[in-house]
Kinemage of the C-alpha trace (Angstrom):
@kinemage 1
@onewidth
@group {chain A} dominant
@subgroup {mainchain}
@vectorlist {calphas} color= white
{ca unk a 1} P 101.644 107.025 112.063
{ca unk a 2} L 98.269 107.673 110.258
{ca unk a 3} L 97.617 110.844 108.451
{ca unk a 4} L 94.548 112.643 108.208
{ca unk a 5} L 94.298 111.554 104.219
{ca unk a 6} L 94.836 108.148 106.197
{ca unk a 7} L 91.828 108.775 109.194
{ca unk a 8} L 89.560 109.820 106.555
{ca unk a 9} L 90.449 106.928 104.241
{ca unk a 10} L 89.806 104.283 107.645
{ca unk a 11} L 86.569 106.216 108.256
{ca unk a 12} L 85.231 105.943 104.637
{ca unk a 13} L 86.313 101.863 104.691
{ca unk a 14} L 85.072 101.215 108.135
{ca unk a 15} L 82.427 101.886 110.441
{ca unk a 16} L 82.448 102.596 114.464
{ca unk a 17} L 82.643 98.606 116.129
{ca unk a 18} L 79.702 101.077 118.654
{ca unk a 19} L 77.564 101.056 115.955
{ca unk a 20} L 77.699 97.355 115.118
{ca unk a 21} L 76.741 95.822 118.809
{ca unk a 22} L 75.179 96.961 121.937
{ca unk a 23} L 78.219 95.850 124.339
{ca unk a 24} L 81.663 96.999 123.429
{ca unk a 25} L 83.403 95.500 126.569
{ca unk a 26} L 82.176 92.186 125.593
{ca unk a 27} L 83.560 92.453 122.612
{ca unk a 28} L 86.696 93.425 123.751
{ca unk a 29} L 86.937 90.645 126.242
{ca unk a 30} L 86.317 88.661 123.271
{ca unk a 31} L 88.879 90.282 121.354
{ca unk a 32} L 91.899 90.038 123.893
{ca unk a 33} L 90.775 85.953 124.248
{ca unk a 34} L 91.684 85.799 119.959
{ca unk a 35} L 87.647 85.064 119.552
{ca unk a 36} L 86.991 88.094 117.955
{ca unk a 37} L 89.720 89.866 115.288
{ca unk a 38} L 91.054 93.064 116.190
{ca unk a 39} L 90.375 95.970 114.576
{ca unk a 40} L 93.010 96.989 111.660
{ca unk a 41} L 94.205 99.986 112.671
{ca unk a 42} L 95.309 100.657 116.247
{ca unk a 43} L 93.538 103.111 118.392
{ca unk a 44} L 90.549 103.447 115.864
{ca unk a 45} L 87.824 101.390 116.842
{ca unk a 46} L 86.509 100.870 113.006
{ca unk a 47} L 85.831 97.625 111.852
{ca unk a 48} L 84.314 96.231 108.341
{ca unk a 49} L 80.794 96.382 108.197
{ca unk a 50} L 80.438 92.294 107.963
{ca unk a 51} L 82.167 92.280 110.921
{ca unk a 52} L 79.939 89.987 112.953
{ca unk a 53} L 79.085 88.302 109.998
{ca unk a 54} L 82.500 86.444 109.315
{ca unk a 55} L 82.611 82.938 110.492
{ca unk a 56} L 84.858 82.402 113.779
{ca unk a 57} L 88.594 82.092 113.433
{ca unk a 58} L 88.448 78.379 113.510
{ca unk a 59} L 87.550 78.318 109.796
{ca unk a 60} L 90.622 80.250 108.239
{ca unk a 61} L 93.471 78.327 107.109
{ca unk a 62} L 95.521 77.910 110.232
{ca unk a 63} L 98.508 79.187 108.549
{ca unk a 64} L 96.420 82.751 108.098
{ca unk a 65} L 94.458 82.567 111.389
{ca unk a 66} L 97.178 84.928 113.296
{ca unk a 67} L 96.908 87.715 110.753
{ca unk a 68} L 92.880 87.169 110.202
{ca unk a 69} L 92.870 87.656 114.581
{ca unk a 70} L 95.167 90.774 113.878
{ca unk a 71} L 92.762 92.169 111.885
{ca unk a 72} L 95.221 92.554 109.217
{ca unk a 73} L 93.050 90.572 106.353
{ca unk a 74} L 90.706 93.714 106.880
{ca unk a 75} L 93.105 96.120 105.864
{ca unk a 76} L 93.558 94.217 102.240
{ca unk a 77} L 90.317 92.463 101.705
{ca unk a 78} L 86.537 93.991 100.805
{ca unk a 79} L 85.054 91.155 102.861
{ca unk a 80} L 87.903 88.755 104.785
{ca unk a 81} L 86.361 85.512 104.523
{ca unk a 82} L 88.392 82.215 104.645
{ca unk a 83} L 87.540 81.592 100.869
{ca unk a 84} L 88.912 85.444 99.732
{ca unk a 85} L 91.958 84.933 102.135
{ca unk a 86} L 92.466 81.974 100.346
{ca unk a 87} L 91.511 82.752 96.337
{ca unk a 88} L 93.372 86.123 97.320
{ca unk a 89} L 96.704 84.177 98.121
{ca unk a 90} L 96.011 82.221 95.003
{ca unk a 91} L 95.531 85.375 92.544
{ca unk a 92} L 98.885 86.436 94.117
{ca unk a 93} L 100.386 83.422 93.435
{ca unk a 94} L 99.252 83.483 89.830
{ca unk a 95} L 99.587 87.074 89.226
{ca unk a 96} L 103.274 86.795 90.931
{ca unk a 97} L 103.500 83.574 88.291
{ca unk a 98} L 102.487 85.482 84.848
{ca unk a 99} L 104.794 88.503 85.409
{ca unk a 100} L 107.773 86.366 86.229
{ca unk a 101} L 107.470 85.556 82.478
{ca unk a 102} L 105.868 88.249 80.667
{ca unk a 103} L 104.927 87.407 77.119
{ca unk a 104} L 102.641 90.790 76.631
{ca unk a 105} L 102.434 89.730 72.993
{ca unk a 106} L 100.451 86.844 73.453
{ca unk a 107} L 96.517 87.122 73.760
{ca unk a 108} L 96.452 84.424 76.008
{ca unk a 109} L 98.677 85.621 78.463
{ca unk a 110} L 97.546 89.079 78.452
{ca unk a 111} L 93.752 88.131 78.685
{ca unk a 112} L 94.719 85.335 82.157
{ca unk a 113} L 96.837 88.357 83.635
{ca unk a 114} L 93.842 90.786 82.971
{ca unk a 115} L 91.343 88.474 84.541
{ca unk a 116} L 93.409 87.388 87.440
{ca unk a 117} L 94.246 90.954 88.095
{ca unk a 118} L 90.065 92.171 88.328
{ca unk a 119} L 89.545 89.393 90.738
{ca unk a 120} L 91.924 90.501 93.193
{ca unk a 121} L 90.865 94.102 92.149
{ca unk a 122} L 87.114 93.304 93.028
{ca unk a 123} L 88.637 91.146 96.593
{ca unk a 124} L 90.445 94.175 97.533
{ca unk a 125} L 90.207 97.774 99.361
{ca unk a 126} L 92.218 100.321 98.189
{ca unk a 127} L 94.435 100.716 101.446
{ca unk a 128} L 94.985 103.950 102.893
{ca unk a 129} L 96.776 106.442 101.029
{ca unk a 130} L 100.395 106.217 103.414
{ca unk a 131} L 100.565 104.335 106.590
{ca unk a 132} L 99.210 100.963 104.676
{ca unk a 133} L 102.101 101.577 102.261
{ca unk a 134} L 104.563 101.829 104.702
{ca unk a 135} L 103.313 99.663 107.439
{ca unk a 136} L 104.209 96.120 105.466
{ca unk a 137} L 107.689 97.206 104.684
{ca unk a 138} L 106.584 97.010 100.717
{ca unk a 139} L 104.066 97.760 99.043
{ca unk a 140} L 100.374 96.659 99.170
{ca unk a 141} L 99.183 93.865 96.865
{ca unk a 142} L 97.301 96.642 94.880
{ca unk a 143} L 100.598 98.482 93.845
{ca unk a 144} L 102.757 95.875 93.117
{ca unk a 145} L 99.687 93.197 91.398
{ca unk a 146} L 97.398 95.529 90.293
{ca unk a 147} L 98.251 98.702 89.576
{ca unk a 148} L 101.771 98.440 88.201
{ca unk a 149} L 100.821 95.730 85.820
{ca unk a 150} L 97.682 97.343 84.749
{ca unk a 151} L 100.222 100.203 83.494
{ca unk a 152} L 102.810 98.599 82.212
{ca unk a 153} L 100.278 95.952 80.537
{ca unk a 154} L 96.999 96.571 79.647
């Protein structure tokens, strides 16, 4: 359930899907056919700005195409294009990769973790301050990849 530190978090990341087009049935018709995503957070019709500005669900990896169409990629990403779905699966991957093996006494390591970590800080929103952090079952990307190594790292 969303909070009101949650509603005004989704109204400060999104905007009214009204105030991007002229027909909002249409675009719910479109919507219920999986043309259109649905917007993140049920029963709030706020969607990214870029909303009609994202290429059609045909070009996301198929294996991310469901959760793009859920809208969930617009809960985690600034802009949820097919290339930050994919370079943000990659940072994880990489992030995930450097603190399985945590050297923080080499410059090397600590400068790759610091860069990998302000990409997917620049790729992603902040997520709302409970139900995002309890909706997963775990915590978002930018708990576990970017705050909590920024902390206990750099």
């Amino acid at each position: 359930m969303l909070t009101d530190d949650d509603v005004r978090y989704v109204h400060e990341q999104f905007v009214p899907l009204a105030e991007l087009c002229d027909d909002v049935e249409a675009v719910h018709a479109r919507i219920v056919a999986r043309e259109l995503p649905a917007p993140p957070y049920s029963g709030l019709e706020l969607v990214p700005r870029d909303y009609f500005e994202l290429p059609d669900a045909g070009a996301y990896p198929e294996d991310e195409r469901e959760a793009f169409l859920d809208g969930t990629y617009f809960v985690c990403l600034v802009h949820a294009t097919p290339a930050n779905v994919v370079r943000k699966g990659e940072l994880v991957d990489g992030i995930r990769g450097l603190l399985a093996e945590p050297r923080p006494d080499d410059e090397d390591w600590e400068r790759r973790l610091r860069a990998q970590i302000d990409e997917l800080d620049a790729l992603e929103r902040p997520f709302s301050p409970h139900y995002d952090r309890e909706r997963f079952g775990c915590p978002p990307t930018r708990d576990e990849l970017i705050a909590a190594p920024r902390a206990q790292y750099l």
